[in-house]
C-alpha positions as CSV (number, residue, x, y, z in Angstrom):
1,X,-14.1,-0.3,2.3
2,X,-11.1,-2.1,4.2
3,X,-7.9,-0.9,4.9
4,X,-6.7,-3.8,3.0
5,X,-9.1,-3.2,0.1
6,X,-8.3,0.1,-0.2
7,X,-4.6,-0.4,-1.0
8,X,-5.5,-2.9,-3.4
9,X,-7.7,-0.1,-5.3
10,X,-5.0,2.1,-4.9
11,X,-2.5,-0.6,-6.5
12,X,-4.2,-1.5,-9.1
13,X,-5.2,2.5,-9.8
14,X,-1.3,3.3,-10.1
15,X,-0.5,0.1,-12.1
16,X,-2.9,1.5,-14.8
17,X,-1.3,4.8,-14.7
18,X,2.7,3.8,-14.9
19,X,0.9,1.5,-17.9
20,X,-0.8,4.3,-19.4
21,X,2.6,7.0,-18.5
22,X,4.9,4.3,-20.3
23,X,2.6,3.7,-23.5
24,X,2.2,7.3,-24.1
25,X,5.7,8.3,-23.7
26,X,7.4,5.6,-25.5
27,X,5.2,2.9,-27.1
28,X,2.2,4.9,-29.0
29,X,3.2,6.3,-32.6
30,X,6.8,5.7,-31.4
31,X,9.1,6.1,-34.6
32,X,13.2,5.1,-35.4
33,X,15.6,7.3,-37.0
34,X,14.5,6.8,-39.8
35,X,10.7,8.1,-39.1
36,X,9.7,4.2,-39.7
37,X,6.7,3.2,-36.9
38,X,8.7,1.0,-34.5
39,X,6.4,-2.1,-34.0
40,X,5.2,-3.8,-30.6
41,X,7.6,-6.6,-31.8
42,X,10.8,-4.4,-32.0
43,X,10.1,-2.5,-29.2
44,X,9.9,-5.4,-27.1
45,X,13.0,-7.2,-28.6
46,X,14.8,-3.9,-27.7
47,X,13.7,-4.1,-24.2
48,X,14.5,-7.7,-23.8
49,X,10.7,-8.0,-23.3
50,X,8.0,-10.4,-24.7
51,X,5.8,-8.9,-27.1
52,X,2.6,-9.9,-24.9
53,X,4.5,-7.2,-22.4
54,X,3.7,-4.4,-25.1
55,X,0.4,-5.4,-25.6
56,X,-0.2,-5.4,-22.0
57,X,1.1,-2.0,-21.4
58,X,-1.2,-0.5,-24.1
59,X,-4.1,-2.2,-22.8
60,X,-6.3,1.0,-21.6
61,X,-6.3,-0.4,-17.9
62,X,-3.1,-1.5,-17.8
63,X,-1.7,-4.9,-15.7
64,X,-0.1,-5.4,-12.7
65,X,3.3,-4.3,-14.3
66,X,6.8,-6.0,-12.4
67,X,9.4,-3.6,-11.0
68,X,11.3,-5.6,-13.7
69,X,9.5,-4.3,-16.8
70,X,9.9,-1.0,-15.5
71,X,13.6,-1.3,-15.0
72,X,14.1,-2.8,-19.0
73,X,12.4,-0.4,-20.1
74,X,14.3,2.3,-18.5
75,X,17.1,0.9,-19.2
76,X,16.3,0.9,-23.0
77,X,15.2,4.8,-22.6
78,X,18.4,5.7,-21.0
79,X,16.6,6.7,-18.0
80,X,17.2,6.0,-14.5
81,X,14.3,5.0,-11.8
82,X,14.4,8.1,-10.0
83,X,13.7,10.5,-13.0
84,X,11.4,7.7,-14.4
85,X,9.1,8.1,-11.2
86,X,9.9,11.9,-10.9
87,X,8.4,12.3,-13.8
88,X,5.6,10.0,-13.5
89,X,4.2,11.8,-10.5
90,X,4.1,15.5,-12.0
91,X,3.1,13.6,-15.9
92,X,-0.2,12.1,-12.9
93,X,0.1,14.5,-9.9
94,X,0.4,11.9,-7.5
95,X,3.1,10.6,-5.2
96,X,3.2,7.2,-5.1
97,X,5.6,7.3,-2.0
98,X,3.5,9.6,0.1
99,X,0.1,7.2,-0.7
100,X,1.9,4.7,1.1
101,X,3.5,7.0,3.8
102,X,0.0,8.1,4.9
103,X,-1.7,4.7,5.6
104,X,1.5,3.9,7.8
C-alpha cells in the first residue's frame, strides 16, 4: 500500500469514528427535557444543520464529515474543540494528531 493510500485509509477510518463518537454521544436515543425523543429533524435545526447531515452521521460507516459540522455541533453541545477531540481519542484510544506526526 502507498504512502498516499495509506493516509486515505487512515482518513476515511477516523471519519467513521468521529461519525460513530458524535451519533452515540448525542444523536442515538437523544431525549429533551421533557424525556420526548428529539428527532433527526430537530436535532439538525438546532445545529443549524441539514437533516441529511444527521442521517449521515448515523450511517454505520460514517462520511467524510467537514471541520464545520463538527464545530455546530459543538457549539450546540456547549463544548469546545479541544475537549471535543480529548475526548474522542480516550472514547477510540487513538490520537489523531500523533497519526499524522508519525508519517511526517
Amino acid at each position: 500500500m502507498t504512502n498516499k493510500s495509506e493516509a486515505r485509509q487512515r482518513n476515511i477510518l477516523i471519519n467513521k469514528y468521529i461519525c460513530n463518537y458524535i451519533a452515540k454521544r448525542w444523536i442515538v436515543n437523544r431525549v429533551d427535557e421533557n424525556g420526548k425523543e428529539v428527532t433527526k429533524r430537530q436535532y439538525a435545526k438546532d445545529c443549524n444543520l441539514a437533516t441529511s447531515t444527521i442521517t449521515k452521521l448515523q450511517n454505520p460507516d460514517g462520511y467524510n464529515i467537514p471541520f464545520a459540522t463538527i464545530t455546530s455541533i459543538c457549539s450546540k453541545e456547549n463544548i469546545v474543540l479541544s475537549a471535543f477531540f480529548s475526548d474522542f481519542e480516550k472514547e477510540f484510544g487513538i490520537s489523531i494528531i500523533d497519526k499524522y506526526l508519525d508519517k511526517k
